[in-house]
Structures are given as C-alpha cells and as structure tokens.
N, C-alpha and C positions, 0 to 999 in steps of 0.2 A: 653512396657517393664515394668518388676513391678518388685522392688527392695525390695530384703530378705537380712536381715541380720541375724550375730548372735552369739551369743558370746561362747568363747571355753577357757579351761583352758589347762594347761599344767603339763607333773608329772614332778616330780622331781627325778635330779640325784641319781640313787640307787636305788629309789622308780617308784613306778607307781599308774593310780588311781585301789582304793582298787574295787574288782571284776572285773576289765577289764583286766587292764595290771600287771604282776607285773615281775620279775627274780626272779627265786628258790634262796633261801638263803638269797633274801636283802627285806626287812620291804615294807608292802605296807601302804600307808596313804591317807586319803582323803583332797584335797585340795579344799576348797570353790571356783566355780567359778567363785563367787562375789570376791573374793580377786585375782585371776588369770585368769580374762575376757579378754579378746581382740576380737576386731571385726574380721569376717569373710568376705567371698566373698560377690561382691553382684548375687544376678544370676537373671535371666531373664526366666518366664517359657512358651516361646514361642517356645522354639526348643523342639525336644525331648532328646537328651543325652547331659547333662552337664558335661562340661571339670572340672577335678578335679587337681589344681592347688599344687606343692608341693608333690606329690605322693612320691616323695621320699628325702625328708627334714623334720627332724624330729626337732622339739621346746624344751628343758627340762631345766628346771629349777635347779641351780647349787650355793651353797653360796660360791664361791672361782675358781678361774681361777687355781687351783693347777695341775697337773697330775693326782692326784686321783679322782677329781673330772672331770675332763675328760673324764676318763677312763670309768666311772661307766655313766659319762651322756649318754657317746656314745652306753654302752649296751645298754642303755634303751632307746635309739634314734633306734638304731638297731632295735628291736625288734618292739618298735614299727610299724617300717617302713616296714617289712616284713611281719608283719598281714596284715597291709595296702592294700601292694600289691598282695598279696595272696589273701587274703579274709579266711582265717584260722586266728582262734583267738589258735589253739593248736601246732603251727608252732616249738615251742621249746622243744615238746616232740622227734623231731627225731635229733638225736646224732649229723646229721652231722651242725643240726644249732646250738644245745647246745655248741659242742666246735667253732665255729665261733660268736658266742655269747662273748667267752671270748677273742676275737683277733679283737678284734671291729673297729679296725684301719687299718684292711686289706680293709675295705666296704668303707671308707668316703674322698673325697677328697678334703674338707675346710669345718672350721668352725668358728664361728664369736662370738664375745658376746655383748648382748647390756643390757645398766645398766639401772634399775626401780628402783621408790621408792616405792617396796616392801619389805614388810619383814615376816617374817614367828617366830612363836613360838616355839624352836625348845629347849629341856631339861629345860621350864622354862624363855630362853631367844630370845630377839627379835633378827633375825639374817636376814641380807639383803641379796638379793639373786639378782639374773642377769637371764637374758633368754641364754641359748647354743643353738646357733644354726647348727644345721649339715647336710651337705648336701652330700648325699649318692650317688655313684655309680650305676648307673640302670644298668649297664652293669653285673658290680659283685653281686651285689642283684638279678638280675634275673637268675645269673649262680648260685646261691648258692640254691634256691628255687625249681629250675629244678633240680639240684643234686639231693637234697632233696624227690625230689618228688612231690610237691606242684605248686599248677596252678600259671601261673601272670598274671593280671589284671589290665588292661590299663586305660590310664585316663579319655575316654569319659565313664562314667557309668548315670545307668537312674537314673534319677529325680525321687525321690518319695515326692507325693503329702500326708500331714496328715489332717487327719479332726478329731481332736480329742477333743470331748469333756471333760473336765472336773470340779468335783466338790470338793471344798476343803472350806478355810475360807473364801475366797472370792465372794465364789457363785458359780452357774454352768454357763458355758459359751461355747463354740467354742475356739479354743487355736489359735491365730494368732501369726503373727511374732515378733510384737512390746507389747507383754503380759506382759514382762518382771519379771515374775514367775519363780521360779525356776525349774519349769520343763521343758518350752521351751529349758533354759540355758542346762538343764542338757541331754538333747534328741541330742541339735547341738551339745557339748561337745565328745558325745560316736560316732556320727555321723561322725565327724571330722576324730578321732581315727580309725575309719574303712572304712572313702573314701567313705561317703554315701553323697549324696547331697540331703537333705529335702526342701522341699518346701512347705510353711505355705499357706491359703488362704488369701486373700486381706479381705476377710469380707465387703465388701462392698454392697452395694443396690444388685447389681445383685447373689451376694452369701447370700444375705438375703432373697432369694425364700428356701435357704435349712435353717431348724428351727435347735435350737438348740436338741429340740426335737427328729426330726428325725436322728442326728447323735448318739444321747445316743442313741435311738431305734437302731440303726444299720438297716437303712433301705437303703441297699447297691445298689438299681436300682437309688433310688433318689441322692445318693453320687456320683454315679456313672455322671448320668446326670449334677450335679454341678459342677465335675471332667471336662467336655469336655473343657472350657475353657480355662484350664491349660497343655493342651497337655502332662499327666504325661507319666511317663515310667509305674509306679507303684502308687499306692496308698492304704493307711494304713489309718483303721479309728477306732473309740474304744471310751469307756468308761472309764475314769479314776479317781477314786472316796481318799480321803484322809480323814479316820476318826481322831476323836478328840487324839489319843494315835500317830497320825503322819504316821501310818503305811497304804499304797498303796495297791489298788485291780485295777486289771484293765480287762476289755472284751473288746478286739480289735480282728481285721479281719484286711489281707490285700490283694491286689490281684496283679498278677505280672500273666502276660501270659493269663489274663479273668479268672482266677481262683482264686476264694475268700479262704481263710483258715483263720479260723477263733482258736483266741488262749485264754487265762487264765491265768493272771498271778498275783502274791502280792508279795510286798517289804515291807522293813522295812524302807527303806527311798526312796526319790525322784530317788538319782544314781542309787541306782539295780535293781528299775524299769526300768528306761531309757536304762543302759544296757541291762536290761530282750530284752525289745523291740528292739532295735539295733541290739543286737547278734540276735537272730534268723533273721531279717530280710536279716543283709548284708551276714549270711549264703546261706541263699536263694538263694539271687543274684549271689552272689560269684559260687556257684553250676550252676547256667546258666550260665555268661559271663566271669569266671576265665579259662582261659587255660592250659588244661595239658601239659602234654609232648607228646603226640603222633605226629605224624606226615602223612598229604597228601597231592595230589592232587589235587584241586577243578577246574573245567572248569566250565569259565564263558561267558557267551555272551554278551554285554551290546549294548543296541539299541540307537538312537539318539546322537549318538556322531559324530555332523555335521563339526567341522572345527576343523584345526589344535591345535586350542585353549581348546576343547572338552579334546580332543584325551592326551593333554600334561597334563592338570586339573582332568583326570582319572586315569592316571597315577600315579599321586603325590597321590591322595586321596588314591586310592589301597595300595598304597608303606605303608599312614600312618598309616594304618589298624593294630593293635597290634599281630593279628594271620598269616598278612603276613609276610612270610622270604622272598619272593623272586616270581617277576612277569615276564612272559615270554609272550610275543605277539607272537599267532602262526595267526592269519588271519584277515581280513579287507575284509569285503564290504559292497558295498555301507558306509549306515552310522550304520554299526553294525562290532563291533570289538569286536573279540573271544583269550579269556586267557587264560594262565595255573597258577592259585594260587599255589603257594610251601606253605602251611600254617600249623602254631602249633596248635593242638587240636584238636577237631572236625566240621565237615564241621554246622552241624545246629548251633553250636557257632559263626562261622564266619557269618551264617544268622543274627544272632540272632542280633550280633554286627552292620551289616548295617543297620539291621531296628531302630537303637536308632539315626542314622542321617537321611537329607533329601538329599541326595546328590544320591541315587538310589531307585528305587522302584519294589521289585519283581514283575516279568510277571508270570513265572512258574517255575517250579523247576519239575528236575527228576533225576535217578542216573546218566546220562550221561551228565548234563548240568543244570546249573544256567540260567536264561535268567532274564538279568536286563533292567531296561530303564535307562539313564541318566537327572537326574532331572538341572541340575546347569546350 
C-alpha cells in the first residue's frame, strides 16, 4: 500500500476559486493554498476505483457565524457539491438549479464550524475566518440534478495516475507526491473540487527505469509500462514548462479506455493551468461514468456463486452499484445465479462502473445477457 497525500484549499463564503467555481453576481478571489491547505486522503493504488470520501460535503470558508454568511457559504457549498456529483462544471446554467441556488437551505441537513488561526486580508484588514462545514442531502441533490437534467456520479471513480514532468526554477524533474511545489498543491486542490482521485508515482528505484527524459518526450508505450504497477483507471502524462515572466505552457496526453488524447495548453498562473488540466479531464470521465436519466433492464448471469455466503455478498455488492435502483433474482443453478438490473443510465455505463472494482469479471456480453464470474 503506498500512501498519497495532498493538500487542498477551500473558497470562501460568497466567493469561489477564480476560473473554477464562482456564483453569477458575487466577486471571485484567489486563495493561496499555502494559506488554506489541509491534508487529504491517503489512498492506496492497489485497487482500481477509489472511494471518493465527502461527495457531498461541502468546506467554505466564512469570517462570521451570522445568517448572512451562512446563507452565501451554503450557496457556494451547494454548488460546489453539485459539480462534484455531476461531473458538469456548467450545472448553474439551467434555471431549475439557478433558483435552488438561492434556497440553499432546502439541500442541507447540518452544519458545523470549526475555528483556525487564519486570517485573510480582506479591504486592507486582517480578518479571522473559520471553516463551514455542510453536509448535504444525496437524496435532494440527486433529485435536483435529475430534474435538471444532469447525470450523478457515484463515489467509487477511477484513480488517475500522473507522470508529469516539469520544468520551472527549480529544475526539470518527474512531479511526485511529496514535491511540495505549488503545482502539485494546485493540481489536488481542482482535483478535490471535481471528485478526481490523482495518484502521484513513488519515484522510486523501480520508477527509476522510466527517465525523466522519456516523460517530457511523451513516450507513452514506456509510461505506459511504468503505469502497470499502479493499477490506474486512467493516466495523464505531459510537459509542463514555467518561463521566467511566471506564465505556464504545457503538452500533456492522457489516456482513459487505451486511448491516448493528447492536449495544449498555457496559463498565466499555476491555478489555470491545473484547472486547464482538471476540467477537461474530470469532463471526460464524467462523460463515461456519470449517469443520466434514462432508464432499463439489464440481465445478468454471474457464475461461481458457491455458498449461501456468495449469493448474500452479491447481492449487497449489486444493491451498492450507484446505477442500480432495484435487483430481482429470477433463477439459480447450480452455482450460476441470473438477474434482472432495474438501472439509471446506460447498460455500457453500468459495465463500465463494474470494471473499476475487483469484485466481478466480464465472461461475455450480448444484447440478451451479461455473463459475470464472481471474483470475492
């Protein structure tokens, strides 16, 4: 098990960070994450889909326990939290989340404050601020989102692995976990924000067969191969260069499904980059593993389900599946037990979602039937 960490910041009541989040009408600002860091998960890159912790709790930053400042934190918890689970960073374009946007108290059912010694500069003065914490409704946020229109997207999502080189004042290197450069920071930060779980390399002797070399070259069979030990969902790799004026160019590729797409991107600072990179990725994803509204039937068969104990642990796994509503056992034999999925979205989404656990392994697939084996 190999321990990642990583630090994230938080916006503030009224506010959001400037090019990710913000609400029509109220000031967006940029908060150093060196002044608003806290540690993240640690994760493990032995499985393949990483549980995403808090999906719908949102952190903001607030100078005053008032009403008003409630009100405004919890828009901007809101919102945040419904990109999150969507995987849409454009979610407040449609009317019916913009006025549930302003009734923000309909979605949340406790919130907590905990006091820092931080403070923020705020018209000239140092002004102490607190973390809001809110903890949101998955019930009512996932009914507002389907209203809406907009997919939701559950908490196991893939692991994506980075190998990203880059060169600034420090020199050119491989970007690990423990870098503590402000891009790392600023990469977990947007990551955070849109429910992406990153996964840095160890950099260790055996990741020392891949050069730093060959990551700036984009020599993506070799990345690839350094990649197998990490069991990713996905992996992102690039070039990231910082000239002397402070301003960002980067050449990255990532690949999700064995298909590379390779992108282009410059900032004027570390954030817009990191955004740059973020947003397009968790679009991506969000496009495979976010579910719509449709609705079917999927017949499954799963093989090796030898004992009572099988049979109960298949059940429970099915039920936790985020595109299942509802499982119906139509037959049993021997040790192969056939289902009827009731599921939201599409049936290759619901493939797509088992393949990021190890708990089944597709035999074959047709339109008449699913055939799984049971691995656990």
């Amino acid at each position: 098990m190999v321990p990642g960490a990583a630090c994230t910041g938080f916006p503030l009541a009224g506010m959001g960070w400037a090019l990710s989040l913000h609400l029509k009408g109220i000031q967006t600002i940029r908060i150093s994450s060196q002044i608003l860091g806290f540690c993240l998960l640690w994760f493990s890159f032995g499985s393949a889909a990483l549980p995403v912790e808090d999906l719908y709790v949102a952190e903001v930053l607030v100078t005053d326990e008032s009403a008003r400042q409630l009100n405004e934190g919890a828009r901007a918890g809101l919102l945040q939290v419904l990109i999150r689970v969507s995987g849409t960073p454009g979610v407040e374009e449609s009317s019916l989340v913009a006025g549930s946007l302003r009734n923000p108290q309909a979605y949340y059912n406790q919130y907590t404050y905990e006091s820092t010694d931080r403070v923020l500069q705020l018209d000239g003065a140092a002004v102490p601020v607190r973390i809001l914490r809110i903890h949101f409704d998955p019930n009512a946020v996932a009914r507002l989102l389907r209203g809406a229109g907009f997919p939701v997207w559950g908490s196991n999502r893939p692991g994506v692995l980075l190998w990203i080189a880059v060169s600034d004042e420090r020199g050119r290197r491989i970007l690990g976990e423990h870098d503590g450069g402000p891009l790392v920071a600023a990469l977990q930060d947007e990551a955070r924000l849109r429910g992406i779980p990153l996964l840095f390399p160890l950099l260790d002797l055996e990741d020392a067969a891949l050069s730093t070399a060959e990551v700036w070259g984009s020599f993506l069979e070799r990345i690839d191969t350094a990649s197998a030990r990490y069991s990713p969902d996905g992996v992102l790799t690039g070039r990231f260069q910082r000239d002397a004026l402070g301003q960002w160019t980067a050449n990255w590729a990532y690949r999700i499904e064995s298909r590379w797409q390779d992108v282009t991107a410059s900032a004027v600072d570390v954030r817009e980059l990191a955004h740059t990179v973020i947003d397009r990725l968790a679009n991506e994803l969000a496009l495979l593993y976010g579910l719509d509204s449709s609705r079917e039937v999927v017949v499954i068969r799963v093989e090796s389900v030898d004992s009572a104990s099988d049979y109960a642990s298949l059940g429970t796994y099915l039920g936790s599946l985020t595109p299942v509503l509802d499982t119906l056992v139509v037959g049993v034999r021997g040790d192969e037990v056939e289902l009827h999925l009731d599921i939201e979205g599409q049936r290759d989404q619901l493939i797509e979602i088992i393949e990021l656990d190890d708990s089944l392994a597709l035999m074959s697939r047709s339109q008449a039937a699913l055939v799984y084996r049971w691995l656990r």
